[in-house]
N, C-alpha and C positions, 0 to 999 in steps of 0.2 A: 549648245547653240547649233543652227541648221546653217549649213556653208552651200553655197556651189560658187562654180566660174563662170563667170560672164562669159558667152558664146565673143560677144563683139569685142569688148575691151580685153579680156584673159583675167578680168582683175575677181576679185573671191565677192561675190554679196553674199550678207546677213541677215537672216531675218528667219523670225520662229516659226514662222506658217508655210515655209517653202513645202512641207508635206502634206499642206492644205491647197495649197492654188496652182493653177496650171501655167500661167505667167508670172512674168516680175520685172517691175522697173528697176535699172540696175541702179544703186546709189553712187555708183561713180560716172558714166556715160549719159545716165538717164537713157537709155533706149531698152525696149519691153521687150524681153528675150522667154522663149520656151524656158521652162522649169525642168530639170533632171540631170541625172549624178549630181544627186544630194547626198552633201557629208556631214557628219557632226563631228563637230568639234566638243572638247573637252579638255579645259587646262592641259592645253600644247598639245594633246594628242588628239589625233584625224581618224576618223573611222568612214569606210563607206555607210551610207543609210540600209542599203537592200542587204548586205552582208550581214549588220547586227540584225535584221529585221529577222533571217533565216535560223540566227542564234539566239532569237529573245530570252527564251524561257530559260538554258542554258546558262545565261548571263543574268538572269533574274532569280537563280537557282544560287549562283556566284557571289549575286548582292548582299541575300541572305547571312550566305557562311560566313561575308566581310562583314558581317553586322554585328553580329554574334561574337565573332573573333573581336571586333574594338569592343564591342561591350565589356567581354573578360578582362583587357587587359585596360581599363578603364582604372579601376582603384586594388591593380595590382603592383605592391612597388619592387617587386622584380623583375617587372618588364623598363627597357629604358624608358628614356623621355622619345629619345629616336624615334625608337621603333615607333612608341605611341602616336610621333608626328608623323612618320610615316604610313601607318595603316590609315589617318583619318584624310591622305593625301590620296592614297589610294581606293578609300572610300567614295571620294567627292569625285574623281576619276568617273568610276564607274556609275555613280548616281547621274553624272552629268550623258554618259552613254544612253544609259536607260530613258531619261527623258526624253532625247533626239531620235531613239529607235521605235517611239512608240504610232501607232497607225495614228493617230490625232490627236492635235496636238494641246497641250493639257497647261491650263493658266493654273500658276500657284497664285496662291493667294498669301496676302501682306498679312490683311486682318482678319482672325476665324468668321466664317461664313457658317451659324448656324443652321441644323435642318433637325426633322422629326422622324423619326427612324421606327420602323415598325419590324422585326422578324420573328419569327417563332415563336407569335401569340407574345413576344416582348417588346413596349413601349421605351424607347430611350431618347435620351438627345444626342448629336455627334457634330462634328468640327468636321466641312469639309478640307483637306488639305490642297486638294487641288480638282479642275473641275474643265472635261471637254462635252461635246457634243452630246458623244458614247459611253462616257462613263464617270467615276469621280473616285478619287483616292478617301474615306471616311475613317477617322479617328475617335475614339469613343470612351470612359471611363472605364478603369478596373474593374469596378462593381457591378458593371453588366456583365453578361455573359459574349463570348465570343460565337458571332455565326458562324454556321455551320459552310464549308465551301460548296456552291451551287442550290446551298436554300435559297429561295424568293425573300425580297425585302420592299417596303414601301416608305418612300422619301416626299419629305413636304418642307419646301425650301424657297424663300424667296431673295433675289440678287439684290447685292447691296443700293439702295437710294431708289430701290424700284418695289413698286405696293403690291403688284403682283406675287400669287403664291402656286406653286409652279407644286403637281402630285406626279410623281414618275413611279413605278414598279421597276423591277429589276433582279437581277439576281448576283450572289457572288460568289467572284469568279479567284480570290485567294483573302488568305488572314495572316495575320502575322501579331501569335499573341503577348502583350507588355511585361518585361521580366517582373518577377514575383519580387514584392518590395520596393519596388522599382516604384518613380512616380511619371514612368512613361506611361501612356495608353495603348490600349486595344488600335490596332489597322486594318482593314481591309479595302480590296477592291470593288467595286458594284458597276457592272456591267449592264444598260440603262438598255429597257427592253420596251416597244411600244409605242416609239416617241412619236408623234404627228408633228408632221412638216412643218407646222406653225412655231411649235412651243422649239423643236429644232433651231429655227431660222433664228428666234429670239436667243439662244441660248450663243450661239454662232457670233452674232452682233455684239453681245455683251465681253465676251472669249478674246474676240478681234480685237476688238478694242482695246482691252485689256492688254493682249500684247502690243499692241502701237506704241502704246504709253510704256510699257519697258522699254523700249528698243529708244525711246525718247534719252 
């Protein structure tokens, strides 16, 4: 979650989009105070926003090894129960950093939001998992093949209770592929290339909104 202090009251406002807008109504005073030294919060711990920003990759490099590591010790019964509680507290930790340090800001989604997936001369379908402006986190079956990072891909995807069908190009920009046996999925990032201002704005509205209704 994105934090700052109230210029007027001292008191902390909430809200996901503070790395989207340039003011903000405080929730405690009600008066519309400049936006900046923005922090994320994360179960009890405080991060500045511009600091994780300078460390992203760093800490995205970090998420990984912690991913990998809970995976191991998932259905290993020599590791404690402890530990185990502890690496997936430590996981949520740092998932919850990443999300707050990212340039814009990214709506997860409750229920899979299908799309139609085109790279490397390969037709698939994929789950988005989460979805800004700039880009969208995409989930996809074992059976596919994993893209390639910084191949081109093309996305045809329309937003939930809306008849519109929305065609983006893009590229991507990492993967992260589903352990073998495993009945997790293929991941990757798509960095959305091309957008006109229109289909932007619409995308922006649906995003907004969507966080409103969290913070609800």
């Amino acid at each position: 979650m994105l934090i700052m202090k109230c210029s007027k009251c001292d008191k902390y406002i909430s809200s996901a989009l503070l790395a989207e807008i340039t003011t903000v109504v405080c929730e405690h005073c009600g008066t519309e105070v400049a936006v900046n030294n923005v922090l994320v919060s994360s179960n009890g711990f405080t991060f500045d926003r511009e600091d994780l920003l300078k460390r992203f990759f760093r800490y995205r490099k970090l998420l990984d090894e912690v991913i990998d590591e809970r995976n191991s010790m998932v259905d290993n019964s020599d590791v404690s129960d402890v530990s185990k509680r502890s690496i997936e507290q430590f996981l949520t930790i740092l998932q919850g950093m990443m999300s707050g340090a990212r340039e814009k800001y990214r709506l997860e989604f409750q229920e899979p939001l299908v799309a139609k997936l085109c790279y490397s001369r390969h037709e698939c379908s994929g789950i988005f998992y989460n979805l800004s402006t700039e880009g969208a986190c995409v989930e996809i079956s074992q059976s596919n093949p994993l893209p390639r990072v910084r191949g081109g891909i093309s996305l045809e995807f329309s937003l939930p209770d809306q008849p519109e069908i929305f065609a983006i190009d893009g590229y991507i920009c990492w993967t992260q592929r589903a352990k073998s046996g495993a009945t997790d999925k293929h991941s990757f990032g798509v960095q959305f290339r091309g957008v006109d201002s229109s289909v932007h704005a619409k995308l922006w509205r649906f995003i907004s909104a969507g966080a409103g209704d969290m913070m609800k």
